[in-house]
N, C-alpha and C positions, 0 to 999 in steps of 0.2 A: 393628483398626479398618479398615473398609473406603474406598477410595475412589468416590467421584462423577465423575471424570471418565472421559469415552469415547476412545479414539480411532479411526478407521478405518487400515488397510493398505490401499494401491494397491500391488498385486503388477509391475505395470508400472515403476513408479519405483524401486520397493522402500522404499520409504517411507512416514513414517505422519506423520497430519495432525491436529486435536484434531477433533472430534464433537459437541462439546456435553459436559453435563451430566446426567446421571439425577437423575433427583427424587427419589434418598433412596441414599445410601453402600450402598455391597457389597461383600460378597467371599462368596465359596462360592455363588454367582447361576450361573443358567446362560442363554444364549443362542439363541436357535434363530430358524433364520431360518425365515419363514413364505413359502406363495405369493404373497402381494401384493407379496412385497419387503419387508415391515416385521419386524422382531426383536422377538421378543418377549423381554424378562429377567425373570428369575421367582429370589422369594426371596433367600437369602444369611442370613446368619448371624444368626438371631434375627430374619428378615424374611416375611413371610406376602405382602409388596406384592410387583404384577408391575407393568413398563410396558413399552411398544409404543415402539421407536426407527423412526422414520418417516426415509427415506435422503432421499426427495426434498424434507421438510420441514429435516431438520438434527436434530431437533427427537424430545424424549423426551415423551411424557405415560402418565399412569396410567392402567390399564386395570384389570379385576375383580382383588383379593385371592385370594390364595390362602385355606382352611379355616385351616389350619393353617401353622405357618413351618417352614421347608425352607433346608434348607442341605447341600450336596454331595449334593446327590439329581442322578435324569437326566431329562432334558426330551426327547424323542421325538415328530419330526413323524411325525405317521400319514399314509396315501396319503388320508384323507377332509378334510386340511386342517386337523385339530385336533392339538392337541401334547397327550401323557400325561406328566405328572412324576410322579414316583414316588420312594420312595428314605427316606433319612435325614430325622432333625429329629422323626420320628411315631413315637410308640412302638406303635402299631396297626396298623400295616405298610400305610395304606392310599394310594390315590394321587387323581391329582385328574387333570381332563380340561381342556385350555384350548380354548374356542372360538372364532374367528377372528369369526365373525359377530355372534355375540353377545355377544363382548368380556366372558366371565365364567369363571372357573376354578368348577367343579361337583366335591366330592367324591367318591371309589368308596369304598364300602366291600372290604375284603378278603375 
């Protein structure tokens, strides 16, 4: 069973503060932080959903699905600003591309 709730670290205090909530339980989700400053979480155990944690908002919301659900896979910000997940959950080995702009995860085939 996963949980919904987030919290941030201040490395400063060395302490951690709550964040909000994600709009749907995780675990085996990954995290990747984008250039705007927003995080993107993708997946988790039996989850195909991604959402966009916005720092200056507080505040979680859903962005595109993933194809397929992914769970312990790796999420990889590329230097063009898009994230490639890849990994576990597909038994066709293939990966998906997330784009910042367009707020959508696109399949690759392998």
């Amino acid at each position: 069973m996963g949980l919904a709730n987030s919290e941030l670290y201040d490395p400063v205090t060395g302490t951690f503060a709550a964040a909000g909530s994600m709009t749907v339980e995780r675990y085996g989700h990954t995290a990747t932080l984008l250039p705007n400053g927003k995080v993107l979480i993708a997946g988790g155990q039996n989850s195909s959903s991604a959402e966009l944690y916005d720092p200056n908002a507080g505040a979680f919301a859903q962005t595109g699905n993933m194809t397929l659900a992914r769970d312990g896979h790796t999420a990889t910000l590329l230097q063009n600003g898009k994230v490639l997940i890849a990994g576990t959950g597909t038994p066709d080995m293939s990966a998906e591309l997330y784009d910042p702009v367009a707020g959508r995860l696109r399949l690759r085939a392998p």
